[in-house]
C-alpha positions as CSV (number, residue, x, y, z in Angstrom):
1,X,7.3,31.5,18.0
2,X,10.2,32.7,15.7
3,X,12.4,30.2,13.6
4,X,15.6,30.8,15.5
5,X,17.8,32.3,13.1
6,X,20.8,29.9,13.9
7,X,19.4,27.4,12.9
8,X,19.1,25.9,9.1
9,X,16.0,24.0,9.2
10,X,12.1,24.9,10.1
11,X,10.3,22.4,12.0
12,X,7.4,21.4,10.9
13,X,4.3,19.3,12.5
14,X,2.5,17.7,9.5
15,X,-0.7,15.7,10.2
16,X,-1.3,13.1,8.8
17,X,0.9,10.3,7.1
18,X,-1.4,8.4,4.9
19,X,-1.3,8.5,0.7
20,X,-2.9,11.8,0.6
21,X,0.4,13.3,2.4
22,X,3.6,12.2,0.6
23,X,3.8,14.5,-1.8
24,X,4.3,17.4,0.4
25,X,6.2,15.1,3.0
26,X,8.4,14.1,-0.3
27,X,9.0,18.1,-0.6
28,X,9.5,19.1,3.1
29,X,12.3,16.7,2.8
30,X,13.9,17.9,-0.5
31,X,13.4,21.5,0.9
32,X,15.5,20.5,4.3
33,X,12.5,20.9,6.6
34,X,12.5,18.6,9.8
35,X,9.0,17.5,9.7
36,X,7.4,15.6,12.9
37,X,4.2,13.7,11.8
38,X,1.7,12.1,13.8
39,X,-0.8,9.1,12.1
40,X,-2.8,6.7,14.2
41,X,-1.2,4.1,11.6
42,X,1.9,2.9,13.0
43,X,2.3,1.4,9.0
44,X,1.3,4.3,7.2
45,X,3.7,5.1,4.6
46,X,4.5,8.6,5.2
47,X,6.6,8.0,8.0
48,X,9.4,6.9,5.5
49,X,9.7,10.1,4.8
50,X,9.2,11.9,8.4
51,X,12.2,13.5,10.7
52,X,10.5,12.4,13.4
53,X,7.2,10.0,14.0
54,X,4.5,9.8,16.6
55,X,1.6,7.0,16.3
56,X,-0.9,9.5,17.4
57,X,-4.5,10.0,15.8
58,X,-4.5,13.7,14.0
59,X,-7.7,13.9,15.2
60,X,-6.4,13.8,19.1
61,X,-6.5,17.3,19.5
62,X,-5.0,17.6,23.2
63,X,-2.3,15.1,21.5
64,X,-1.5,17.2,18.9
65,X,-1.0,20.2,21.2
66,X,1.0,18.1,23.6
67,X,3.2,17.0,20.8
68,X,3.7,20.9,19.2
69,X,4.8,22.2,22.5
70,X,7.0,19.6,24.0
71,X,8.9,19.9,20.5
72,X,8.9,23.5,20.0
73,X,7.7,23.6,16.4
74,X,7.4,26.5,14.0
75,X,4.0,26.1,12.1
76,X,1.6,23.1,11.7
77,X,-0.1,22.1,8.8
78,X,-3.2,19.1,7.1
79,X,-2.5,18.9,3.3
80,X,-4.9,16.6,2.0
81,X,-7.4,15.9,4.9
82,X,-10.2,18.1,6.3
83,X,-11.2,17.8,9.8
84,X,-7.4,17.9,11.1
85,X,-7.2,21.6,9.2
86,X,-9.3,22.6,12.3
87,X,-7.0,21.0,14.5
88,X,-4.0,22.5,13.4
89,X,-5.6,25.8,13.2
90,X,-6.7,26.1,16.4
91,X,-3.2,24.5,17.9
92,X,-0.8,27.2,16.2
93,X,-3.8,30.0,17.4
94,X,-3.5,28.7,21.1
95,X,0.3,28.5,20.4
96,X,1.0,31.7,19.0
97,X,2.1,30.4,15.8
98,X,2.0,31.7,12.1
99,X,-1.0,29.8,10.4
100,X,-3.0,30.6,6.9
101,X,-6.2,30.3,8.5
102,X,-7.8,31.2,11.8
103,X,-9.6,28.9,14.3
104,X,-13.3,30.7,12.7
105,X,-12.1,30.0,9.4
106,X,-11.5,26.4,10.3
107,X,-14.9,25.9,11.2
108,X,-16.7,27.2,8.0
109,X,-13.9,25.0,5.7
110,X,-14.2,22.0,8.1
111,X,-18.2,21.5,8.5
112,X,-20.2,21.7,5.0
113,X,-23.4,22.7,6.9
114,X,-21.7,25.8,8.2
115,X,-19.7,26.2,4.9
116,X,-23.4,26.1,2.9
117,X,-24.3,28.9,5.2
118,X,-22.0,31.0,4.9
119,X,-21.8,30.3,1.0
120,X,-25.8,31.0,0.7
121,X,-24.7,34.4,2.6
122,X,-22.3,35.5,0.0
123,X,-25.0,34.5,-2.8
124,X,-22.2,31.8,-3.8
125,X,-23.9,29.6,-6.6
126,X,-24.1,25.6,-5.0
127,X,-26.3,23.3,-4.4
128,X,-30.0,23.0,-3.0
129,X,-29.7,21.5,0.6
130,X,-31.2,20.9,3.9
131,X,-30.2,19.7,7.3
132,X,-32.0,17.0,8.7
133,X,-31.4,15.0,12.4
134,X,-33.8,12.3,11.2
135,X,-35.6,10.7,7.8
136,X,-38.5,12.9,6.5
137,X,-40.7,12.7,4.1
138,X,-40.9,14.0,0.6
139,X,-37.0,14.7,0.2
140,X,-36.5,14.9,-4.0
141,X,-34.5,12.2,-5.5
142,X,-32.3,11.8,-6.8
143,X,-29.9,13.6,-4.3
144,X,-26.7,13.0,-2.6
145,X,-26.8,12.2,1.4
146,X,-23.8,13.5,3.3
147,X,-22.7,13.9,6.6
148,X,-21.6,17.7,7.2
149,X,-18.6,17.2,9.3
150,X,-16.8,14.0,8.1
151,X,-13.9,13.7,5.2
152,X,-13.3,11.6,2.5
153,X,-16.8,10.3,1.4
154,X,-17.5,8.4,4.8
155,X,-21.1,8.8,5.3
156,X,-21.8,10.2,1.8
157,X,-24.5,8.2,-0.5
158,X,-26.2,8.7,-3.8
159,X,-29.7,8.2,-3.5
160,X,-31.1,7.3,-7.1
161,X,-34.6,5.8,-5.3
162,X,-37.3,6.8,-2.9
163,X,-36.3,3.4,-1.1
164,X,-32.6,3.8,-0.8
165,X,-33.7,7.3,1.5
166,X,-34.1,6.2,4.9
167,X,-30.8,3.6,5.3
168,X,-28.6,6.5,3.2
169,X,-29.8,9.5,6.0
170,X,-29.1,6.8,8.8
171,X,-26.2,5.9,7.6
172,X,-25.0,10.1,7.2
173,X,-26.4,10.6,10.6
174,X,-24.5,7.8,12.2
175,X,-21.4,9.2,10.1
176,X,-22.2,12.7,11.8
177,X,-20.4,13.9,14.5
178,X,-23.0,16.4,15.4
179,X,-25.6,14.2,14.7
180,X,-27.2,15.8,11.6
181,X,-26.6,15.1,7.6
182,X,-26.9,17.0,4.6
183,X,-29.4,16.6,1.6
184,X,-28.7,17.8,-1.6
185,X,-29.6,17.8,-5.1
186,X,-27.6,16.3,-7.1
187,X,-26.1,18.7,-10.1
188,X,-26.5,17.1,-13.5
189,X,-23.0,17.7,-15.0
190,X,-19.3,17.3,-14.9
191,X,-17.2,18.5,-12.2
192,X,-13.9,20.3,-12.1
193,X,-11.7,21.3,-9.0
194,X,-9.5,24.6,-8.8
195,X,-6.7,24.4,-7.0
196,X,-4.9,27.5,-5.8
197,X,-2.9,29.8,-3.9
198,X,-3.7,32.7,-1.6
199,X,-1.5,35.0,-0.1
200,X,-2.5,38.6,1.7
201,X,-6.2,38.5,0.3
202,X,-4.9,38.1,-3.5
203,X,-6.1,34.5,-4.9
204,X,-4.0,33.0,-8.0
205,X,-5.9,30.1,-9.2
206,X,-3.0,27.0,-10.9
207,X,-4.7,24.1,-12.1
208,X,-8.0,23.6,-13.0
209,X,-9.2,20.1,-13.5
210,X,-11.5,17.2,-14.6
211,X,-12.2,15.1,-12.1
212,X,-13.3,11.6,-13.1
213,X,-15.3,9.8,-10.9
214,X,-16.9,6.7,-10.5
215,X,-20.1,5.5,-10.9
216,X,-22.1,4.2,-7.7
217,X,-21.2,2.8,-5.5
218,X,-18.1,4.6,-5.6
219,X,-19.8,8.2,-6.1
220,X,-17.3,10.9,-5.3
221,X,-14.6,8.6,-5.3
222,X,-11.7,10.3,-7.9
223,X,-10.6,7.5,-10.2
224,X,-8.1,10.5,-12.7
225,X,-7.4,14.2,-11.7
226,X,-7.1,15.2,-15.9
227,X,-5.2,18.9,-17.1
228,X,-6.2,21.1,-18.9
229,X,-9.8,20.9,-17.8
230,X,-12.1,20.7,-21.3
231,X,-13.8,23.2,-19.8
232,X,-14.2,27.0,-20.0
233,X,-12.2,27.9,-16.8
234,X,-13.0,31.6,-17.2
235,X,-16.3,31.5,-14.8
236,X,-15.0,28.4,-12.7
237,X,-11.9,30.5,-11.6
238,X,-14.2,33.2,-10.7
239,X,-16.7,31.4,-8.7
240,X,-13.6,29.5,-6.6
241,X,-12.2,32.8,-6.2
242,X,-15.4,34.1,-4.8
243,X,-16.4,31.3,-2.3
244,X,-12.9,31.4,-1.0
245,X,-13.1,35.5,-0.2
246,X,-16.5,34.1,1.5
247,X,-15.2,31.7,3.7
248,X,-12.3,33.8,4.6
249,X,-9.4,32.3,3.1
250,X,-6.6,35.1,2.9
251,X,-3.6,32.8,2.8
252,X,-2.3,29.0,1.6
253,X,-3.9,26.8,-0.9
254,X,-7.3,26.0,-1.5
255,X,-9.1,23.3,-3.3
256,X,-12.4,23.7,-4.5
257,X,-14.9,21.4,-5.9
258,X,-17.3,22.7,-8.7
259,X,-20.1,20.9,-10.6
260,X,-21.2,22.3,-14.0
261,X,-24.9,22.4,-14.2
262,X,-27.1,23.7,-17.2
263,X,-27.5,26.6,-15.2
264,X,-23.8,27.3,-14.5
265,X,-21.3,26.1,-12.1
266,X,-22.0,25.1,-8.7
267,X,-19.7,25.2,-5.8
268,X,-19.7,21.6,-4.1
269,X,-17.2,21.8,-1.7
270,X,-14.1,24.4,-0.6
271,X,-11.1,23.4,1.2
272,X,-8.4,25.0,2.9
273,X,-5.9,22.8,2.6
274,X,-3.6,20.7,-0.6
275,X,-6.0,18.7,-2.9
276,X,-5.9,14.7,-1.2
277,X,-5.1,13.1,-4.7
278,X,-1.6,14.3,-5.7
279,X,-2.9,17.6,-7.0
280,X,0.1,19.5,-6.1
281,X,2.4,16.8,-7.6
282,X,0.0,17.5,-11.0
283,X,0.9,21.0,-10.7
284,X,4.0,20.7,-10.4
285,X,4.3,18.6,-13.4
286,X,1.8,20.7,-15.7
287,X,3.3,24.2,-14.6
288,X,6.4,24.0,-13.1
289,X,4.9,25.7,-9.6
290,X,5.4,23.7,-6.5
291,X,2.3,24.2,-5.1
292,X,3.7,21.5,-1.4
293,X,6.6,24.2,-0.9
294,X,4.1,27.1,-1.0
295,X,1.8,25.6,1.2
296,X,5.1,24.7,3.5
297,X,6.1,28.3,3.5
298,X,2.2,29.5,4.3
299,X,2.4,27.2,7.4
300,X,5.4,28.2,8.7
301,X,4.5,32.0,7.8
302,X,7.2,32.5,5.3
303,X,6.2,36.0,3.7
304,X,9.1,37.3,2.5
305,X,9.1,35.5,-1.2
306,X,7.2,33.7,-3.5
307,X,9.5,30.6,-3.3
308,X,8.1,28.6,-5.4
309,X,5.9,29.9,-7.3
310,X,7.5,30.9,-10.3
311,X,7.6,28.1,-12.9
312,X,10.1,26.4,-13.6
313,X,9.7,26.0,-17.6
314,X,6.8,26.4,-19.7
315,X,3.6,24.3,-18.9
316,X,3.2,20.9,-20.3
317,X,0.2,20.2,-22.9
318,X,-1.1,17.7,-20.6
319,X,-0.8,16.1,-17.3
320,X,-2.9,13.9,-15.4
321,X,-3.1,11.5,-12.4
322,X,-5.0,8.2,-12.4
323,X,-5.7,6.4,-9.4
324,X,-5.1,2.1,-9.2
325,X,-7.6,0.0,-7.9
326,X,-7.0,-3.1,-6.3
327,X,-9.1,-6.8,-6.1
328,X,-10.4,-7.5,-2.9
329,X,-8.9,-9.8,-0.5
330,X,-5.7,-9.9,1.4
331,X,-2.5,-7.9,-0.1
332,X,0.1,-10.7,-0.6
333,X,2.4,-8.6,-3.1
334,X,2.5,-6.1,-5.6
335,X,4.4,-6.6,-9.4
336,X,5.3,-4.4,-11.9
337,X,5.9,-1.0,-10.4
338,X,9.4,-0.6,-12.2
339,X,8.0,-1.3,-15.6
340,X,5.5,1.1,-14.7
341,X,7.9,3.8,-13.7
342,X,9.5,2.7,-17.3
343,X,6.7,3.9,-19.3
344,X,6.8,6.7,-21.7
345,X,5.1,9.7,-20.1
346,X,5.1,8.5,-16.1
347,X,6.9,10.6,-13.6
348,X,5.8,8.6,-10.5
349,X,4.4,5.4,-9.8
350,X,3.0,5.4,-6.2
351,X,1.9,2.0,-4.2
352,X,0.0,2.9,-0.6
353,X,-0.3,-0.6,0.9
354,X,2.1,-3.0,2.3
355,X,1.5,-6.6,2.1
356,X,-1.1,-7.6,4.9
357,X,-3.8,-5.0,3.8
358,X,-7.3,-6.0,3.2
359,X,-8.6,-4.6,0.1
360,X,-12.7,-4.0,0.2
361,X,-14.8,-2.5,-2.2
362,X,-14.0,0.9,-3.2
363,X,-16.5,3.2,-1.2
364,X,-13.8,5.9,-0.4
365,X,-10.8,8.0,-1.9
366,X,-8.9,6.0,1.2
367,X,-9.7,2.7,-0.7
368,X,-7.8,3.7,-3.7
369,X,-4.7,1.7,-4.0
370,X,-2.1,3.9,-5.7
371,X,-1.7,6.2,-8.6
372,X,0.1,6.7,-11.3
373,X,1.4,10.3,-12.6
374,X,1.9,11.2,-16.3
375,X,2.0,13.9,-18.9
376,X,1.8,13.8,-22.5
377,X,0.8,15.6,-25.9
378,X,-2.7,15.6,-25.1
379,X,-5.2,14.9,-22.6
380,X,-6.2,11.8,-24.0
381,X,-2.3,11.0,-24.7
382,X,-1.5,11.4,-21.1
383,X,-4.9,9.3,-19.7
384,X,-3.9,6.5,-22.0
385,X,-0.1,6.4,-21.0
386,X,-1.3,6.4,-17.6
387,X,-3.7,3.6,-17.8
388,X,-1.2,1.5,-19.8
389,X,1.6,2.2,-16.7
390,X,-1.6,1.2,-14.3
391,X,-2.1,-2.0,-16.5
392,X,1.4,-2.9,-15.6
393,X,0.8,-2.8,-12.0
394,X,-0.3,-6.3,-10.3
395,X,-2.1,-6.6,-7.1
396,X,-1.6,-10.0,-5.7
397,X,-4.3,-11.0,-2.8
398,X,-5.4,-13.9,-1.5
């Protein structure tokens, strides 16, 4: 379905409403797009920023159809969340729309047990891993436990201990839609994550980063995105490149995951979609490319210009984004947001939760409470003028 040319503004169905979608809900509205988004979280903040709303889950695939035809939309699009890439892959297909990907596509960038085999295919360097329905054993420890077709660390463990095995595979399993997890060794090193653009075939990696992480129980969870990576990116940007050709990526961004062994780099995961923790806004700020209105014009098939994607001035020395974490309990208010904004160094100051939110333990990236974005002189210049701006915010809980 055409954009009719009479009209000024693309519509736009973005799934998803949550923390990991403002940024490119923030630039659909600056770039005059009418965006209709769907969240099963009637409270979720994006829908401060949304043309239209619909309280519907963006996993409710026959929803999401529903929603696309009965409001004519141009292209579809998940920045930030896995499983409803699928979903709005196979809607536009069925609808005839422009999409980066392809429904086959969306299967080998949705479900890491199908991504590792078609990554092991390609001779892709990753991890050591095998698919198990139920506890065996003699699995090697340590190792990470993960469950193949869910997002955002939910079912995902790291097993130092023979004994912590059998709860950390149930647990995945139960996680599983399909009923299966994933075991794999655990690569010994720091880890990095590409994020880029593709557009006819040609891949142009943007940022590579250092992604800080932290320790268990939070394993996986991204406490800073940091840029420049300290890190050679030479053979990182050439292995991302190569497992996104492998999974058939042709168009829109990518986000790839990469741990640095002492054998080389090792592709964790691959994405087909914006990075979840502000990495476009990162961008952005360290290169002047705005990696949300690329990924806008990939989902509503925009080909005839790289709007965009030139920068806008030269890159910054250093950019990073550091995530807040709140105590647990009851959200009764949040302080000092302004005088964070205020710091030297911060472009944003983000808050997700509204008063009334329980705060648990951080398990998952959807337990992080904010984030703050900064730049600086240095790497280490623009961590610590982050972490002072995060200092200055105040959760208050019961």
């Amino acid at each position: 379905m055409a954009v009719d040319p009479r009209s000024r503004r693309a519509r736009l169905l973005v799934l998803g409403a949550g923390p990991a979608q403002l940024g490119l809900l923030r630039a659909a509205r600056d770039a005059e797009v009418d965006t209709l988004v769907v969240d099963r979280d009637p409270g979720a903040p994006g829908f401060a920023y949304a043309t239209k709303r619909a309280v519907v889950s963006t996993e409710d695939e026959v929803g999401v159809e529903r929603l696309a035809r009965a409001e004519a939309v141009e292209g579809l699009i998940s920045p930030g969340a896995d499983w409803p890439v699928g979903v709005a892959a196979r809607v536009a297909e069925r609808l005839g729309l422009p999409h980066p990907i392809d429904g086959a596509t969306a299967v080998l960038v949705t479900n890491k047990q199908r991504q590792r085999a078609r990554l092991a295919e390609a001779g892709a360097p990753q991890p050591v891993s095998r698919v198990l329905s139920a506890f065996e054993d003699g699995l090697p420890v340590p190792c990470v436990v993960k469950a193949p077709d869910r997002q955002g660390q939910r079912g995902l463990t790291l097993v130092q201990t023979r004994a912590e095995l059998p709860a950390a595979v149930a647990e995945a399993i139960d996680a599983s839609r399909g009923g299966s997890c994933l075991v794999e060794e655990l690569v010994d090193g720091p880890e990095v994550t590409v994020n880029a653009i593709s557009r006819g075939g040609e891949f142009t990696p943007l940022t590579v980063t250092d992604r800080l992480t932290a320790e268990p129980p939070a394993f996986g969870v991204a406490l800073a995105h940091v840029w420049p990576s300290e890190h050679d990116p030479g053979e990182v940007v050439r292995v991302a490149a190569a497992a996104v050709a492998a999974l058939g990526i042709r168009n829109g961004p990518s986000y790839t995951q990469i741990r640095l062994g002492p054998d080389g780099p090792r592709v964790v995961e691959v994405a087909a979609r914006l990075g979840g923790g502000h990495d476009a806004e990162l961008c952005r700020a360290a290169l002047g490319v705005d990696l949300n209105a690329l990924a806008i014009d990939a989902a509503l098939g925009r080909t005839e210009g790289p709007r965009g994607s030139e920068p806008g001035g030269p890159p910054l020395p250093a950019a990073c984004v550091v995530f807040l974490v709140a105590p647990e309990g009851t959200l009764v208010a949040v302080d000092g947001v302004d005088e964070a904004l205020a710091s030297a160094g911060v472009l944003d100051a983000i808050v997700y939760r509204r008063p009334g939110h329980v705060f648990g333990p951080l398990r998952r990236g959807a337990d992080r409470a904010g984030a703050i974005l900064a730049t600086g002189p240095s790497r280490d210049d623009a961590l610590a003028r982050a972490r002072r701006a995060a200092a200055c915010v105040r959760f208050r809980v019961a």
